[in-house]
C-alpha positions in Angstrom: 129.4 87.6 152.1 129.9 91.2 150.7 132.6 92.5 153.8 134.9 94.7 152.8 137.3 92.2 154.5 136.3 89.1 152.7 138.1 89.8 149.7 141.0 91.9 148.3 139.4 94.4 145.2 142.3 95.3 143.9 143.2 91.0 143.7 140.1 90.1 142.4 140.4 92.6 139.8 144.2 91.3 138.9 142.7 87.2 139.0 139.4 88.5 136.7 142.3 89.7 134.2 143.9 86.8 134.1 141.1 84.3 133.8 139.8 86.6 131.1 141.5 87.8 128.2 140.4 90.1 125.8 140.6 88.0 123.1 137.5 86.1 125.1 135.2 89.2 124.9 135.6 90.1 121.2 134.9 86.4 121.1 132.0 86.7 123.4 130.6 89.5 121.1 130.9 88.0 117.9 129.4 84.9 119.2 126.4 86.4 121.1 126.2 89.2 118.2 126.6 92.1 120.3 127.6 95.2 119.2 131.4 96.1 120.4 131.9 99.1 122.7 134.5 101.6 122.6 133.9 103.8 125.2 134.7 103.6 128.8 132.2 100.7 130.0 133.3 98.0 127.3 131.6 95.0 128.2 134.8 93.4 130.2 134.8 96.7 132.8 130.7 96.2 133.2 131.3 92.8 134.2 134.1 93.4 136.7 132.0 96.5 138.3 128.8 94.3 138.8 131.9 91.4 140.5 133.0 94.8 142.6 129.1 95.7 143.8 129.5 92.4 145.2 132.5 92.7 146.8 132.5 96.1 148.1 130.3 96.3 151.4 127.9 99.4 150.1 127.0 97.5 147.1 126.5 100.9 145.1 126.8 102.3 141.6 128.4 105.3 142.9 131.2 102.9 145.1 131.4 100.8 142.2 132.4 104.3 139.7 134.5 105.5 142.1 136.7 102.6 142.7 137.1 102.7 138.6 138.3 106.2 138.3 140.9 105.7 141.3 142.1 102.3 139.5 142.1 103.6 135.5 145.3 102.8 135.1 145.1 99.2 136.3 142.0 97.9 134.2 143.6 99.6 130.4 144.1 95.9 129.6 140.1 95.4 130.2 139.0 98.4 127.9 139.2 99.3 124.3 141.2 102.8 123.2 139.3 105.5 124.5 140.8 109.3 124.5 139.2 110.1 128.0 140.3 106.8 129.5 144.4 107.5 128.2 143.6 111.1 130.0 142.1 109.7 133.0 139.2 112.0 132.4 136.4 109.6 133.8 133.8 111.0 135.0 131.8 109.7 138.6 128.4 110.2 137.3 126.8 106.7 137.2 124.3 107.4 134.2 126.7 105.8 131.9 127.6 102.2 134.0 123.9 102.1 135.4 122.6 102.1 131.3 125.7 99.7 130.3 124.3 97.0 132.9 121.0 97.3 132.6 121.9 96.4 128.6 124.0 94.0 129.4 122.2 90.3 128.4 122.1 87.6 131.5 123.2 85.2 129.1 126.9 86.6 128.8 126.8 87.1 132.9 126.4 83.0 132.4 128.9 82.6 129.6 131.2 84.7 131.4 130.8 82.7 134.6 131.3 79.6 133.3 134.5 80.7 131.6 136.2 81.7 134.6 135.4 78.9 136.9 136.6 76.5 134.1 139.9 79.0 133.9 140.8 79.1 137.6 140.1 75.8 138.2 142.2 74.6 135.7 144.9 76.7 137.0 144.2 76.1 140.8 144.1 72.2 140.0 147.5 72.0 138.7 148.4 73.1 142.0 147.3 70.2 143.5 149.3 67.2 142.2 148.3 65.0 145.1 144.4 65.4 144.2 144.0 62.5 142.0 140.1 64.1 141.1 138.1 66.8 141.8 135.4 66.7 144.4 132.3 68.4 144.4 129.6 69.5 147.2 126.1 69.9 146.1 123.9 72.0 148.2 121.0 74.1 148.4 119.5 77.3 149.8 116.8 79.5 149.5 117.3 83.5 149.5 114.5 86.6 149.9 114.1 88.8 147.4 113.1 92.3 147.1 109.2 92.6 146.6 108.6 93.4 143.1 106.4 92.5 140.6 108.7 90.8 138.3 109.9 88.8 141.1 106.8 88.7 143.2 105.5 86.6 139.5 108.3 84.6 139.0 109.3 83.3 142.8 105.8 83.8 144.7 106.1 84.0 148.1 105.4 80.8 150.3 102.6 81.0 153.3 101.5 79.4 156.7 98.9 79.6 158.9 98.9 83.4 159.3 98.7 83.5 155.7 100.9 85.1 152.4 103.9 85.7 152.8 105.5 88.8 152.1 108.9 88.5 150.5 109.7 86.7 146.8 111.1 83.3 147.6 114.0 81.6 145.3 115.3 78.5 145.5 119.1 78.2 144.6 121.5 74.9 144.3 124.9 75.2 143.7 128.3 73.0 143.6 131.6 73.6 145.6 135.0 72.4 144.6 135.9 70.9 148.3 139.9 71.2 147.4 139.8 74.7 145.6 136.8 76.4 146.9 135.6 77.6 143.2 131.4 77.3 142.8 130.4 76.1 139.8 127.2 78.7 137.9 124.0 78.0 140.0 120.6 77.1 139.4 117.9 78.5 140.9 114.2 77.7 140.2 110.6 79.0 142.4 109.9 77.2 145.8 106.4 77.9 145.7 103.9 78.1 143.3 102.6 76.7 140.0 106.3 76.7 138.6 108.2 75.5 142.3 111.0 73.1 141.4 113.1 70.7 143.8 116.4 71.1 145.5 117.2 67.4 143.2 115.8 68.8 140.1 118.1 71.6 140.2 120.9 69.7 141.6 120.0 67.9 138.5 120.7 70.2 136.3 124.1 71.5 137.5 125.8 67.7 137.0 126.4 69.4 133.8 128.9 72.1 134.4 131.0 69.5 136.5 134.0 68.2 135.4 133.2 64.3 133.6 135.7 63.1 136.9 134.2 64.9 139.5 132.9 62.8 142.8 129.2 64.4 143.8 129.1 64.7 147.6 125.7 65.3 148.9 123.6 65.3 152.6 120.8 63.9 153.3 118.4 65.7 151.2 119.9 64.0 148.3 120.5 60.9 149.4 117.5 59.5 147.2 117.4 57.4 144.4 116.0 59.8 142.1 119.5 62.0 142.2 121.5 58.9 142.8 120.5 57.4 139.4 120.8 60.8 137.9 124.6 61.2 139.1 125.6 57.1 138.0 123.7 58.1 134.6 126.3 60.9 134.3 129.2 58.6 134.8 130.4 60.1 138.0 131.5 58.4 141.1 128.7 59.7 144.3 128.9 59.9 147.9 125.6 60.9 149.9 124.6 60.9 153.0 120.8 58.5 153.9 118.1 59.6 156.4 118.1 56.1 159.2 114.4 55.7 157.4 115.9 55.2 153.7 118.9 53.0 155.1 116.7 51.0 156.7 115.1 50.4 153.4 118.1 50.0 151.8 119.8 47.5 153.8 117.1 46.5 156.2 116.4 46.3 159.7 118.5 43.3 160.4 121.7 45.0 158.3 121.2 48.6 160.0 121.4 47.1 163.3 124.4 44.9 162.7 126.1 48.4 161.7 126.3 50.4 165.2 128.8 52.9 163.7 125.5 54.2 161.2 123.2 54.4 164.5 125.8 56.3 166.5 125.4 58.5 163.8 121.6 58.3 163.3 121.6 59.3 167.2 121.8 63.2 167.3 119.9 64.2 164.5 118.4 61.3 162.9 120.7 61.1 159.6 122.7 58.2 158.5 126.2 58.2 157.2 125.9 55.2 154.7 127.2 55.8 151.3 125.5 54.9 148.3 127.4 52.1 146.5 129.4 48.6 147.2 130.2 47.3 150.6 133.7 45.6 150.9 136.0 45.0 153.8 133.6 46.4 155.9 133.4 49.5 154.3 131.4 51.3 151.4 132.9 52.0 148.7 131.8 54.9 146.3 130.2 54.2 143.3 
C-alpha cells in the first residue's frame, strides 16, 4: 500500500492539481474560517505532503521535505507568492511542515477528500460511455494502531482467553467504484468497547457520499435486512451476497433446494449467491 512502485509521485502530484484548484482552498478557508497562509506550507502543499507520506515508502517528514525542495518548481500553482519559494531557497528542516500539519483541522482532510473523489470521478466517468451507472463495493476492515493513550481511549483493544489485548483496534468501512477504482471518504468507528459500532452501521453511514445512482454491491456480511432496507430507503438499486442460513429463511427450504446453482455455491464456504430483490425468468433481478 505505501511501495514506492504503487504509484507515480510526481503523477499524483500533477492529478491532485488538477482535481484541486486554488480557487477551492481560498474557498475552503473562507468557508471553515481559517486563516490564509503565505508562506511556504499553504494549506494546499500540507495536504499534498501528508498524500506523499503515504505514497512514499519511508513515510517520513524529512522524505516528504525533500521531495518538496527537489519539485519547487512544479507545485508554484499550489502555493501563494512567497520570496524564498520564487528563489528556491526552501529549506529541509521539518519544524515548519511538522507545525503546519499538526494545525491543520481533520475536518478540511474530509472536505478535501470528498472534493477530489467527486472531481476525478466525474472526470474518469465520462470516460466510460458504455457504464450506464456507477457501481459501488462496500466493505470493511479493521487496522492496528499504535499504542497510545488517545487511541488506546478511543479504539480499546479487543481480548481472548489470554486476556487484553495489546494494540488499539479500529474498525474501518469504505466504498470502491468497481469501474474506476476511486474510494469514496471512510468511516471508521471502535470494535470493542463501550462505544464499538458495526461493519452495517458504518456501511450505513457512507450510503451518503455515493452517487443517488450508484448500485451497492456487498458480501455476505451485509446481506441482512437491516442494511438492505437502509440501501432501498436511500433509493439505490443493491446487490448482496446471503449466508445459506438467511436464504433459507428467505425463500425456504423447499425454494433453496429447487435452486442447485445457490448450493453449488453454498458448498465451499457456506455463502449463498442469491440477490436481494425480484425473481424473473429464472433470475434475480436487482432491486
Amino acid at each position: 500500500m505505501t511501495s514506492p512502485y504503487c504509484c507515480d509521485p510526481d503523477l499524483a502530484a500533477q492529478v491532485f492539481q488538477q482535481a484541486t484548484s486554488p480557487a477551492f482552498f481560498d474557498q475552503l478557508e473562507r468557508e471553515h474560517q481559517l486563516r490564509p497562509r503565505r508562506g511556504i506550507y499553504t494549506l494546499a502543499v500540507v495536504i499534498w505532503l501528508m498524500i506523499y507520506q503515504r505514497l512514499d515508502s519511508k513515510r517520513t517528514l524529512s522524505s516528504a521535505v525533500h521531495w518538496l525542495v527537489r519539485h519547487a518548481h512544479s507545485l508554484q500553482p499550489l502555493s501563494s507568492p512567497c520570496k524564498r519559494w520564487r528563489e528556491e531557497r526552501i529549506s529541509t528542516a521539518t519544524g515548519g511542515y511538522c507545525q503546519a500539519r499538526q494545525r491543520l483541522p481533520g475536518r478540511i482532510i474530509s472536505s478535501v477528500t470528498d472534493h477530489v473523489f467527486e472531481q476525478l470521478q466525474a472526470q474518469m466517468r465520462q470516460e466510460l460511455p458504455e457504464v450506464a451507472r456507477p457501481v459501488f463495493v462496500i466493505d470493511g476492515t479493521t487496522l492496528r494502531l499504535p499504542h497510545e493513550k488517545d487511541l488506546v481511549r478511543s479504539f480499546p483493544p479487543g481480548h481472548n482467553q489470554h486476556g487484553e489485548n495489546h494494540w488499539p483496534t479500529l474498525l474501518l468501512v469504505v466504498c470502491h467504484d468497481v469501474h474506476t477504482g476511486l474510494a469514496t471518504h471512510p468511516d471508521w468507528g471502535a470494535m470493542y468497547g463501550p462505544r464499538a459500532v458495526s461493519e452495517q452501521k458504518l456501511a450505513g453511514q457512507a450510503l451518503e457520499r455515493l452517487p443517488g445512482d450508484a448500485v451497492v454491491l456487498g458480501d455476505g456480511n451485509f446481506g441482512i435486512f437491516a442494511f438492505a432496507h437502509a440501501v432501498q430507503q436511500s433509493g439505490r438499486p443493491l446487490l448482496l451476497r446471503l449466508t445459506c442460513a438467511r436464504a433459507g429463511k428467505l425463500l425456504g427450504e423447499a425454494g433453496l433446494s429447487s435452486r442447485p446453482e445457490i448450493i453449488s455455491h453454498c458448498a465451499p464456504r457456506r455463502w449463498c449467491s442469491s440477490i436481494l430483490g425480484e425473481r424473473v425468468s429464472g433470475e434475480w433481478r436487482v432491486g
